[in-house]
GUGU-921011 format. One record per residue (C-alpha): x, y, z; residue in three letters. Coordinates in pm, whole numbers, plus 32768, in hexadecimal, padded with zeros to 4 digits. Example, Ala and Ser with C-alpha at 12.3 -4.5 7.8 and 13.67 -1.06 7.14 Angstrom:
<sites>
+------+------+------+-----+
|   px |   py |   pz | res |
+------+------+------+-----+
| 84CE | 7E3E | 830C | ALA |
| 8557 | 7F96 | 82CA | SER |
+------+------+------+-----+
</sites>
This chain:
<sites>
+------+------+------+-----+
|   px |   py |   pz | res |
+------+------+------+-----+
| 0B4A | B8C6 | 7484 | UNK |
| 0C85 | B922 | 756D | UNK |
| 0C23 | B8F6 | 7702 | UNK |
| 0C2F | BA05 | 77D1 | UNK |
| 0D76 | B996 | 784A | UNK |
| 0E07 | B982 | 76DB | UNK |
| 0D66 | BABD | 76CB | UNK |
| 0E51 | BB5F | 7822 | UNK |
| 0F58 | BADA | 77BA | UNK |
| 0F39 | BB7B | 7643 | UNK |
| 0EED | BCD4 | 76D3 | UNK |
| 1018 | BCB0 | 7830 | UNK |
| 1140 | BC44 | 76C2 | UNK |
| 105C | BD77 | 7601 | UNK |
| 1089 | BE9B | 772D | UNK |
| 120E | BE16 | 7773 | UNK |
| 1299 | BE07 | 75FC | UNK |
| 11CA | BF90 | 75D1 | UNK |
| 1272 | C01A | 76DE | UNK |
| 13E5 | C018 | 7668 | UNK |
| 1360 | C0A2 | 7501 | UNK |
| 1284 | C1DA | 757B | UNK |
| 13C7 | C1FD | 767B | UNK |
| 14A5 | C214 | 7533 | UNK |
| 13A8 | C2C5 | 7458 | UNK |
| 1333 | C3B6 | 755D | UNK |
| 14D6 | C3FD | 7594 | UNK |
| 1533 | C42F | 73FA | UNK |
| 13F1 | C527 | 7409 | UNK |
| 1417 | C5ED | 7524 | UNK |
| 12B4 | C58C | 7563 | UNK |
| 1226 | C5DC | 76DB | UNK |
| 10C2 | C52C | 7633 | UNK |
| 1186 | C416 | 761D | UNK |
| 125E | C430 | 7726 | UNK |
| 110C | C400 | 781B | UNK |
| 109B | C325 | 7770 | UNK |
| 11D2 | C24B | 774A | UNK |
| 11CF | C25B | 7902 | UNK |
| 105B | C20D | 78F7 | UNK |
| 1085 | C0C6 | 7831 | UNK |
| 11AE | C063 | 790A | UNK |
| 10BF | C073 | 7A40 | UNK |
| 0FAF | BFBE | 7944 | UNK |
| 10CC | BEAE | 7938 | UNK |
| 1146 | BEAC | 7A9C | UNK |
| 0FF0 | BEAA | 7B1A | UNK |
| 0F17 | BDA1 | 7A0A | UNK |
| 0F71 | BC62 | 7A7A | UNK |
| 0F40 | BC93 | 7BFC | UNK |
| 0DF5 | BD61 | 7BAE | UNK |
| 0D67 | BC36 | 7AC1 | UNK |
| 0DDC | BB48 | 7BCE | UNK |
| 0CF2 | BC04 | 7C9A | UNK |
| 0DD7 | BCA0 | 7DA3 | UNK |
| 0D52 | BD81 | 7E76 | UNK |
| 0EAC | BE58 | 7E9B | UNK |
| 0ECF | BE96 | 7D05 | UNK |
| 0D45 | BF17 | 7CE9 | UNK |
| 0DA5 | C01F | 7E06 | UNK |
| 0EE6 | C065 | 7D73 | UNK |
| 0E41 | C0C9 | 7C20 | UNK |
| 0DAC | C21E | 7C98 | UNK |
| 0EE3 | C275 | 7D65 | UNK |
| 0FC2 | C22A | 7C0A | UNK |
| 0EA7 | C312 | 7B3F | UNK |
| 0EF6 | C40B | 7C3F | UNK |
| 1085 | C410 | 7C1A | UNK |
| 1066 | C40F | 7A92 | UNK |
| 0F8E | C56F | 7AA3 | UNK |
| 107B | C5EA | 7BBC | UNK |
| 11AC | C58E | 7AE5 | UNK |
| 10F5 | C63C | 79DF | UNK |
| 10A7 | C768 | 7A5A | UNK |
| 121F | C77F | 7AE7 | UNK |
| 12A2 | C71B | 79A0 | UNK |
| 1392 | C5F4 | 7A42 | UNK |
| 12F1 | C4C4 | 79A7 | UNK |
| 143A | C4B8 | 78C4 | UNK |
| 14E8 | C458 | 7A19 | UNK |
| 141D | C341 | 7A1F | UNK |
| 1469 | C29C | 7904 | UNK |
| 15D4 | C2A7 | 7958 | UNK |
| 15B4 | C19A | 7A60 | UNK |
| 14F5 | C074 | 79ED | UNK |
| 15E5 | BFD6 | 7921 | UNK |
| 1720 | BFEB | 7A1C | UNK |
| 160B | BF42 | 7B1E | UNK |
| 1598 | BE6B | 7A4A | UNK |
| 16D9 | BDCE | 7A0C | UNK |
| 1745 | BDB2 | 7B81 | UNK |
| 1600 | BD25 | 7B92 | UNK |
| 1669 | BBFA | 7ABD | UNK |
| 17C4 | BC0D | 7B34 | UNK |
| 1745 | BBBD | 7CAB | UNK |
| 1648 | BAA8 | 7BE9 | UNK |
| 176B | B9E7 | 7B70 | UNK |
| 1870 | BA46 | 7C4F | UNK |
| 17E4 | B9DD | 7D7D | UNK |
| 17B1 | B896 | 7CF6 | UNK |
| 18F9 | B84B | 7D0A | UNK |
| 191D | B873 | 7E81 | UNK |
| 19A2 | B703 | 7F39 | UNK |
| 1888 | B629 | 7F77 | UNK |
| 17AF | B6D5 | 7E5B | UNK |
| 1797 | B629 | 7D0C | UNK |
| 17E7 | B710 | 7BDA | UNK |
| 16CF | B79C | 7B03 | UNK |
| 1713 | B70B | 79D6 | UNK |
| 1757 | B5CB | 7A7D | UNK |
| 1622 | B5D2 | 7AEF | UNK |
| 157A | B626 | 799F | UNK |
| 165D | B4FA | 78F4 | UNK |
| 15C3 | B3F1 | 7A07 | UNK |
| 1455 | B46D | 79AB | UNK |
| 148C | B457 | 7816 | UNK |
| 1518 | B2FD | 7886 | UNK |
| 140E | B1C6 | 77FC | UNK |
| 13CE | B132 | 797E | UNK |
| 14D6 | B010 | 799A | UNK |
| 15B8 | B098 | 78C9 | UNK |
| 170E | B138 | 790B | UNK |
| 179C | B251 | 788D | UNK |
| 18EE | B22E | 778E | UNK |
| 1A35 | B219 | 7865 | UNK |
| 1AA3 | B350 | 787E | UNK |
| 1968 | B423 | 78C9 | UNK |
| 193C | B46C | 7A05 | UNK |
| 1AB1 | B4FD | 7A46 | UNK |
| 1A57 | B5B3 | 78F3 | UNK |
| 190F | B642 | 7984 | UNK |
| 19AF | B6B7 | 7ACF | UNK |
| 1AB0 | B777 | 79CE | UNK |
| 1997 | B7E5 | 78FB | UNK |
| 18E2 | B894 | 7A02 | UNK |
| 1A3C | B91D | 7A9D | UNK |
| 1A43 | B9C5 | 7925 | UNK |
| 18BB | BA64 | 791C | UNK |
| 1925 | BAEF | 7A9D | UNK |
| 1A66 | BBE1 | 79FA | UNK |
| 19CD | BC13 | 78A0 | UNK |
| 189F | BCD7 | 7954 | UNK |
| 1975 | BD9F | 7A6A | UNK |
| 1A19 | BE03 | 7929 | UNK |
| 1915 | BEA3 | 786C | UNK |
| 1886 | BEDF | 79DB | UNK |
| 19CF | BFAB | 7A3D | UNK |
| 19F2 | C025 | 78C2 | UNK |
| 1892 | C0C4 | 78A6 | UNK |
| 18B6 | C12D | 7A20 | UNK |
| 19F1 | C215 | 7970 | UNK |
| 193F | C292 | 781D | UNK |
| 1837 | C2FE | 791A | UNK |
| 18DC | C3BC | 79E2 | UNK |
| 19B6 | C44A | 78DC | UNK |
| 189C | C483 | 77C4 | UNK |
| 183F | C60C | 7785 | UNK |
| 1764 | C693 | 7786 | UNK |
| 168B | C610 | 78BC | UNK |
| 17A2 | C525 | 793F | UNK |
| 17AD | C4CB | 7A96 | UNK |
| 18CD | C5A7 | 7AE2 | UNK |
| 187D | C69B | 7A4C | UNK |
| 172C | C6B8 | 7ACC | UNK |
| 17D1 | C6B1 | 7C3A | UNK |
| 1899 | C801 | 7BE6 | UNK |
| 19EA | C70B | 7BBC | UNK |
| 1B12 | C715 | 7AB2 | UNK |
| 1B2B | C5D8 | 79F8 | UNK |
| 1C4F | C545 | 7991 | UNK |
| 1C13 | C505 | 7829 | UNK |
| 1A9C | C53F | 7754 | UNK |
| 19DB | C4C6 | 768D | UNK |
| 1888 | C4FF | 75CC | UNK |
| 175D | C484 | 766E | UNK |
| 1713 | C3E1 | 753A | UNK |
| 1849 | C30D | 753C | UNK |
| 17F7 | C28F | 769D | UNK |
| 1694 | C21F | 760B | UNK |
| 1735 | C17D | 7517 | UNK |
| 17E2 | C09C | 75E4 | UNK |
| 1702 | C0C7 | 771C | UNK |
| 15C5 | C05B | 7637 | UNK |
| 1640 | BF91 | 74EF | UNK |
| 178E | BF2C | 74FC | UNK |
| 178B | BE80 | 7665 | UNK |
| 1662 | BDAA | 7607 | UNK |
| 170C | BD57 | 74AA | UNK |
| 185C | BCEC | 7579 | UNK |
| 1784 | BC12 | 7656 | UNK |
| 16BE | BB62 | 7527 | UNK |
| 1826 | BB38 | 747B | UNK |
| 18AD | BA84 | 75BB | UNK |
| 17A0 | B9C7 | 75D3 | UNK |
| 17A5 | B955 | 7454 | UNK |
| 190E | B93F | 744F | UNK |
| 191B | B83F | 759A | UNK |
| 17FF | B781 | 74FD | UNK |
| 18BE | B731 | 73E0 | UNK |
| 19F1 | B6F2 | 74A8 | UNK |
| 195B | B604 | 7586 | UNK |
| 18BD | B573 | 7444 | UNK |
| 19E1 | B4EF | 73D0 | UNK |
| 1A79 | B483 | 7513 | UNK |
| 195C | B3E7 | 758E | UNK |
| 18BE | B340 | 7474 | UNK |
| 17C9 | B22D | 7541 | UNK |
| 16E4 | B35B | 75AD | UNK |
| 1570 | B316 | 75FC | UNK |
| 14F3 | B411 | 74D7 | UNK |
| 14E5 | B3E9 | 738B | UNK |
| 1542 | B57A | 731D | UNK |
| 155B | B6FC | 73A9 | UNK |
| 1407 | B705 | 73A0 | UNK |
| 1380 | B5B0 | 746B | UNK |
| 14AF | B63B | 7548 | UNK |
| 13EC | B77D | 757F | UNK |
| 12AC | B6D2 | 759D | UNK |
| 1311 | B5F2 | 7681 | UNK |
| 13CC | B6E9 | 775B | UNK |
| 12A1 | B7AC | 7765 | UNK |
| 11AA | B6BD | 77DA | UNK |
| 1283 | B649 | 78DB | UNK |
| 12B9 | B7BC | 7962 | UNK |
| 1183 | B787 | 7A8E | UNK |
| 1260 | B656 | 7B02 | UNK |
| 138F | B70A | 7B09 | UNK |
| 12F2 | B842 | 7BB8 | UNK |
| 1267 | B769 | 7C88 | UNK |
| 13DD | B6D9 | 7CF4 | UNK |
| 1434 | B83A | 7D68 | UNK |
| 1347 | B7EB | 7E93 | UNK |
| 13DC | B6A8 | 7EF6 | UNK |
| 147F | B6B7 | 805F | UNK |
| 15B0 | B5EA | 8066 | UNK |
| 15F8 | B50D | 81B7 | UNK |
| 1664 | B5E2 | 82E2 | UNK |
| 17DA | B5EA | 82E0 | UNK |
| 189E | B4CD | 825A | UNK |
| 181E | B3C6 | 8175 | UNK |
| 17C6 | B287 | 8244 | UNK |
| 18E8 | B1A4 | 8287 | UNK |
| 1867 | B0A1 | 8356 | UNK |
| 180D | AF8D | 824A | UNK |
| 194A | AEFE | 8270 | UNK |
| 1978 | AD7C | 81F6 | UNK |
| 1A6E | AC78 | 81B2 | UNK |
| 1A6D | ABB9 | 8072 | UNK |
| 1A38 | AA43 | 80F6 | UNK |
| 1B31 | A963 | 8070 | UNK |
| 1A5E | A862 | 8029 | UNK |
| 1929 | A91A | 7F73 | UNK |
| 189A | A83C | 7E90 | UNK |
| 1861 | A941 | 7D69 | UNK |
| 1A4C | A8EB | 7D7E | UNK |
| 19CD | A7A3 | 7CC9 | UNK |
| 19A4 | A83C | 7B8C | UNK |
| 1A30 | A991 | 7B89 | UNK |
| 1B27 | A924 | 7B35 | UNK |
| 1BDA | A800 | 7B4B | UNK |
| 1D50 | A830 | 7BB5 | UNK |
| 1D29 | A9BD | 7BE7 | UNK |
| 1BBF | A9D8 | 7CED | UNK |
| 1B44 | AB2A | 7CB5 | UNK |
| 19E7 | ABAE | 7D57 | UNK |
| 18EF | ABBD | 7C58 | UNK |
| 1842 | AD00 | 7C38 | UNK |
| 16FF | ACB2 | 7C3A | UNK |
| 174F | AC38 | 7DAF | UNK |
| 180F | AD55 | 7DE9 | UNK |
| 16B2 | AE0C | 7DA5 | UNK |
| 15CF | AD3A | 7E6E | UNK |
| 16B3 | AD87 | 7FA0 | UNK |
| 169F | AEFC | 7F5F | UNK |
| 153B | AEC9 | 7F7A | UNK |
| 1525 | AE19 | 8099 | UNK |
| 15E7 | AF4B | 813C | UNK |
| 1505 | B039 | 809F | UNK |
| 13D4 | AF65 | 815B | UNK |
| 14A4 | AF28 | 82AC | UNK |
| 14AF | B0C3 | 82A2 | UNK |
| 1361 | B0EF | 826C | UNK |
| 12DB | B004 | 8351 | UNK |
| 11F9 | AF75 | 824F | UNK |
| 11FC | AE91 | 80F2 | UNK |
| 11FE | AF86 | 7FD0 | UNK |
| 119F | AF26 | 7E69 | UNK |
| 12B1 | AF82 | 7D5D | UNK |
| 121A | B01C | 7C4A | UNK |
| 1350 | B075 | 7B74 | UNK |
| 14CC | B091 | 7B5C | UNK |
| 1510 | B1BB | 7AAC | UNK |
| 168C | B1A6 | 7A8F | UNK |
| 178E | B0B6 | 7B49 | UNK |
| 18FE | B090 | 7B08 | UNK |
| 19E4 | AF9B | 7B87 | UNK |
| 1B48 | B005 | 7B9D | UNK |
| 1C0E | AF12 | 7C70 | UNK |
| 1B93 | AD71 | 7CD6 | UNK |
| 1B5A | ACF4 | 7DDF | UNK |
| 1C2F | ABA9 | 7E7A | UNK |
| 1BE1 | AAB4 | 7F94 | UNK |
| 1C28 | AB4C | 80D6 | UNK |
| 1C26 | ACAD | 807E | UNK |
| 1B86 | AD96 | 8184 | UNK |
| 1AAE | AEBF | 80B7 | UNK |
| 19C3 | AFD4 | 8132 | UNK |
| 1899 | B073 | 8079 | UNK |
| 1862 | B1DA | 808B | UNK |
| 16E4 | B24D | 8053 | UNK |
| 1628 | B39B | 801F | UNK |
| 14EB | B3B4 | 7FC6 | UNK |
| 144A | B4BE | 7EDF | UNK |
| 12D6 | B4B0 | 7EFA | UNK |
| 1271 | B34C | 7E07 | UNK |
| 13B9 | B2CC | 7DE3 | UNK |
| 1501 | B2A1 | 7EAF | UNK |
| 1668 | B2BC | 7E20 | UNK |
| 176D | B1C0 | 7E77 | UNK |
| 18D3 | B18B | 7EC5 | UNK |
| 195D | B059 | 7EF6 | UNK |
| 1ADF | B077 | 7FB9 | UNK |
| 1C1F | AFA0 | 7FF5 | UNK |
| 1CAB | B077 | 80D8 | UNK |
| 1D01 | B191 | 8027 | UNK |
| 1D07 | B116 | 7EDE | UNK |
| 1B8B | B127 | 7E20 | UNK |
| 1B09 | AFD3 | 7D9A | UNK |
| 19B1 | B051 | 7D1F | UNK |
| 18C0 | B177 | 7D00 | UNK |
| 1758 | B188 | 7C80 | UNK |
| 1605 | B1EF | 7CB4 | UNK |
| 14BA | B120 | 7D30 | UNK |
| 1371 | B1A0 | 7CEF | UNK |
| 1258 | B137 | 7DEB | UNK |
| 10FB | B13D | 7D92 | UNK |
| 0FB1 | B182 | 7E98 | UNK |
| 0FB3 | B01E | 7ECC | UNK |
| 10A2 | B00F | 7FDE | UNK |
| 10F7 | B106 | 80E1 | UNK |
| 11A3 | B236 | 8090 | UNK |
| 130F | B211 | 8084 | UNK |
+------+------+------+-----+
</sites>
């Protein structure tokens, strides 16, 4: 028997994928029926999750949306309505990737690739630039269709947005061709990118941690709280930390071995003294529970002077390890409740 959060979750995917087809359906017919009802299941979508969550705003927002639907109605605008949601709705998502990308932030796929990461285990070479790219691509595909159903809109007769304001517009077209894209054909261009990259990144990243599409999916899905829950993670005030500077001493014993003739700084010691920052800047031992990714791009010799770079988002703390300018290593740590937080 599903729980009653299988059950939310079933009903939240049920109201959002009926709202686009009573928007279409209610647009081909000429429907006004429809039309309210096609506004009063987008407020049963907008409105679901934070009412089953038990927020106190979305409960007293439910008779103040029943009251707008029957004043639309009665004014015959709730057409007007329905021109909106999917231009927003695509900023929306624009903003949710775009801002991602700002310095100091970590992408949002890159941050989705580091939780379908096994713990320990680091992504393929190649990834993370690929993510940051990735997410650069989501960010203009949806101002597209945000800017391109933004246009239809306006543009669409009858009920468009211009020409509900009294103004000329520069070109028309039928209302029904701006559901069409507004309401079938963006969400079709959106489930083709995403197919299409899949398969791309398929084939150029073979070592993935998912067997198929649909352990991809499944995967992606159940790691959705976790990323969500990224989105409140406060980065460190201004610049990253810089003062876990060190010199590589000459005459470390972990030279004797690694290797003989060419002494390079073994990573795993390269790791432990990340750590030992991490506890130095939290004033207290902390218990590693995982190393979700880690790369190491340049060695280390004897007598080189590096800094690490920390910032810490809410379990775990992301690393940089620096020879002056030049980046020797980057990772993630994840602390568990053992130690204090980092």
């Amino acid at each position: 028997m599903p729980t009653p959060l299988k059950v939310r979750r079933i009903l939240a995917v049920a109201l959002t994928l009926a709202y686009p087809v009573l928007a279409h359906a209610a647009s081909l017919l000429h429907s006004a029926p429809l039309t309210i009802a096609s506004v009063a299941i987008l407020a049963a979508a907008v409105l679901f999750p934070p009412a089953a969550d038990g927020k106190r705003w979305a409960w007293a927002a439910v008779p103040l949306a029943a009251l707008v639907i029957i004043g639309l109605a009665r004014i015959d605008a709730a057409g007007l309505v329905l021109l909106l949601p999917p231009v927003l709705l695509n900023l929306f998502l624009a903003w949710l990737f775009g801002h991602t990308l700002a310095r100091g932030s970590i992408p949002l796929i890159e941050r989705l690739v580091l939780l379908l990461q096994p713990p320990g285990v680091a992504p393929e070479p190649g990834v993370i630039p690929y993510t940051r790219r990735l997410t650069q691509a989501w960010t203009v595909l949806f101002l597209l269709l945000a800017a391109s159903s933004l246009v239809l809109a306006a543009c669409a007769t009858p009920g468009g947005l211009l020409e509900s304001a009294g103004l000329s517009a520069p070109f028309t077209v039928r209302h029904e061709t701006w559901s069409l894209f507004a309401n079938v054909l963006n969400y079709g261009i959106v489930a083709a990118f995403f197919v299409l990259e899949y398969v791309y990144r398929r084939r150029r990243f073979p070592h993935r941690p998912y067997r198929n599409f649909a352990e991809f999916l499944r995967r992606a899905a159940a790691a959705g709280p976790a990323l969500a829950a990224s989105f409140g993670a406060r980065p460190a005030a201004g610049p990253a930390a810089t003062d876990g500077s060190f010199v590589v001493p000459a005459d470390h014993p972990a030279f004797a071995g690694h290797f003989p003739g060419r002494p390079i700084l073994p990573g795993v010691v390269l790791l432990e003294r990340v750590i030992a920052e991490a506890e130095r800047q939290a004033g207290a031992p902390q218990r590693v529970n995982g190393i979700p990714w880690v790369k190491f791009l340049a060695p280390l010799l004897p007598g080189d002077r590096a800094s690490i770079r920390l910032r810490r988002e809410r379990d775990s703390v992301r690393f940089e390890v620096l020879r002056g300018s030049e980046r020797v290593a980057e990772g993630a740590l994840r602390f568990g409740s053992g130690g204090a937080d980092a």
